[in-house]
LUMDONU-17655 format. One record per residue: residue in one letter; x, y, z of N, C-alpha, C in turn. Coordinates in steps of 0.05 Angstrom, whole numbers, plus 5000, padded with zeros to 4 digits. Each point is the difference from the previous one (the first is absolute). Example, Ala and Ser with C-alpha at 12.3 -4.5 7.8 and 13.67 -1.06 7.14 Angstrom:
<sites>
A526448865156498250245000501850245000 S499350214986501650245001498550225014 
</sites>
This chain:
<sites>
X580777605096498349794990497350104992 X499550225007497550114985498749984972 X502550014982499849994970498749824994 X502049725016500549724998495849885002 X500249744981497449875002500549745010 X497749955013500249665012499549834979 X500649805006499449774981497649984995 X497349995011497650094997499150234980 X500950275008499750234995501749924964 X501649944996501749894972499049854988 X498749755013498249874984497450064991 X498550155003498250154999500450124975 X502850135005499950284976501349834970 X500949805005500749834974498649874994 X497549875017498849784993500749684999 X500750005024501049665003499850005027 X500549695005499849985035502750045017 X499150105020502849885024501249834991 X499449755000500949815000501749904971 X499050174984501649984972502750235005 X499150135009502350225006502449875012 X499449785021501849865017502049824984 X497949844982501249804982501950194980 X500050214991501150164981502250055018 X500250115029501950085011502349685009 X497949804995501649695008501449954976 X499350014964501349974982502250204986 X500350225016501750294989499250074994 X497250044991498350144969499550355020 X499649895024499850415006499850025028 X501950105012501250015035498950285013 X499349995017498450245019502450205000 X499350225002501350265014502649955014 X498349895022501249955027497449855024 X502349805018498349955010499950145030 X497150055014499950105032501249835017 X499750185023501249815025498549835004 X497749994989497249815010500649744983 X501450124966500349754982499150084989 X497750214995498350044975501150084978 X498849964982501850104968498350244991 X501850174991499350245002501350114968 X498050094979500950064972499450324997 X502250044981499650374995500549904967 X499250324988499450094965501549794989 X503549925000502149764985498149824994 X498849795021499349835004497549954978 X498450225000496950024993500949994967 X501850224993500949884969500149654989 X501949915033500849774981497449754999 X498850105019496849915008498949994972 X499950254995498250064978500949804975 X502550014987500949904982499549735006 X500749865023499349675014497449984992 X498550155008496949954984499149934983 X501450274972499650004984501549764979 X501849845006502349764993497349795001 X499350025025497349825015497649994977 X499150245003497849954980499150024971 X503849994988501049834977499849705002 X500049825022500349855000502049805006 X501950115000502949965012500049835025 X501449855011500849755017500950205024 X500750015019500850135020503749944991 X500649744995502850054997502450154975 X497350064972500150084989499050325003 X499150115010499950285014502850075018 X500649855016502650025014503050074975 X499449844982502150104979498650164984 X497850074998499550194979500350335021 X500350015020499550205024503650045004 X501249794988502950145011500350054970 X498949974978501150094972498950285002 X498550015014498550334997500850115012 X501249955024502150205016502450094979 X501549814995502650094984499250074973 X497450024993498650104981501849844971 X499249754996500449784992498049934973 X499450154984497950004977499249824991 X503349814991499849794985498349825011 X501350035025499149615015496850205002 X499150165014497449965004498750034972 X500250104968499649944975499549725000 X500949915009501049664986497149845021 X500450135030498249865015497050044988 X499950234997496650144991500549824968 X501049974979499149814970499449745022 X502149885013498949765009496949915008 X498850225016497950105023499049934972 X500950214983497650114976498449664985 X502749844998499649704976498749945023 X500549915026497349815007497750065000 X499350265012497750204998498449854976 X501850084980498249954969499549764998 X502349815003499349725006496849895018 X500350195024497349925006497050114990 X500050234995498950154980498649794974 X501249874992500349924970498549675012 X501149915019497449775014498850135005 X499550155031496550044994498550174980 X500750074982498450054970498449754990 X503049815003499049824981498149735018 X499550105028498649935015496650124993 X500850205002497450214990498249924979 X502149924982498649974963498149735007 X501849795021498649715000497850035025 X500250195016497449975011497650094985 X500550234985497850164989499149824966 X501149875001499649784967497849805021 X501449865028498249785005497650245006 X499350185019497850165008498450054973 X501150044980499250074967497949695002 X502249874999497549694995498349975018 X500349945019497949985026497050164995 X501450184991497250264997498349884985 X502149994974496949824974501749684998 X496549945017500549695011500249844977 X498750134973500049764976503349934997 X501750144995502550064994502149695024 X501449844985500749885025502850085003 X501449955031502250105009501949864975 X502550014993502150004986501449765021 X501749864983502249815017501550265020 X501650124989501350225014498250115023 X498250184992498350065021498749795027 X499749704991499049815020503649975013 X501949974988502649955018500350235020 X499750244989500650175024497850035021 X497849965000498150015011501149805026 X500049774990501749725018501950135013 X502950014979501450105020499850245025 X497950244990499650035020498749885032 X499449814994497849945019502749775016 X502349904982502049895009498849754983 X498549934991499249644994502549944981 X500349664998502450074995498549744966 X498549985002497349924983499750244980 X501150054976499150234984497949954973 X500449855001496849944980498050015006 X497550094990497750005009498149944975 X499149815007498149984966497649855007 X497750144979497349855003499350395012 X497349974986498750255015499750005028 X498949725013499749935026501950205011 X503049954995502950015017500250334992 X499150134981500450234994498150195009 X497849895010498150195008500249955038 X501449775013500650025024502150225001 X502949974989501350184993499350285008 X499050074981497850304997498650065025 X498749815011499050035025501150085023 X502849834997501650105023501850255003 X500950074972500550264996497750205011 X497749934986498550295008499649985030 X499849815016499049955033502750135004 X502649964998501850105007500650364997 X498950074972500250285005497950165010 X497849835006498150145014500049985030 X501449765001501950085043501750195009 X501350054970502950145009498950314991 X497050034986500450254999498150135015 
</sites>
């Protein structure tokens, strides 16, 4: 058992907790060595590979139950299916990608107006502004209502920053 690492000592060297280690060994995704007479779980080099790859599935973004099939396609060295999983990974990725861009464009258009106060916000720009804030009230009209608006935006990013 010398070789062998504790569950501690394993988590450490992969970067995750105990306690994820446990849940991994509760869903099949990756079983200890062997266990001691004490119970402890005890992992050698096998293990740390499939660690590693579990990780790396992980911080693709992958579901834990979708790692569990993408981890037995990579055993039997399975191209297709994990090909097919990574385009999937790939379309939402971009999918989300492609909102917050287009999140990006509409914050930095309202910040664009805000700056030069002559300029007034846009129907579009006053709706998202609302919906952010959740109101379910999306019109805002009259300078009055547009310059409270404005107000609360800037009090708000000057709390949060």
């Amino acid at each position: 058992m010398k070789n062998w690492l504790t569950i501690g000592q394993f988590a450490k060297e992969i970067g995750v907790s105990a306690k994820a280690l446990r849940l991994y060994e509760d869903m099949g995704l990756l079983k200890s060595h062997v266990r001691g007479e004490n119970g402890y779980r005890y992992y050698d080099e096998a293990q740390l590979e499939i660690a590693h790859r579990l990780k790396e599935f992980k911080d693709l973004g992958f579901s834990l139950a979708e790692i569990k099939s993408l981890l037995q396609s990579d055993q039997r060295i399975d191209s297709v299916k994990i090909s097919e999983a990574m385009r999937v990974r790939l379309k939402i990725i971009s999918e989300q990608a492609e909102l917050l861009q287009s999140q990006k464009d509409q914050i930095e258009k309202i910040l664009s107006s805000l700056q030069n106060k002559n300029e007034p916000l846009a129907a579009e720009q006053r709706r998202a502004i609302m919906s952010y804030y959740g109101k379910v009230s999306i019109l805002v009209t009259g300078c009055e209502g547009l310059s409270k608006t404005a107000q609360l935006i800037q009090q708000y990013f000057h709390n949060a920053g």
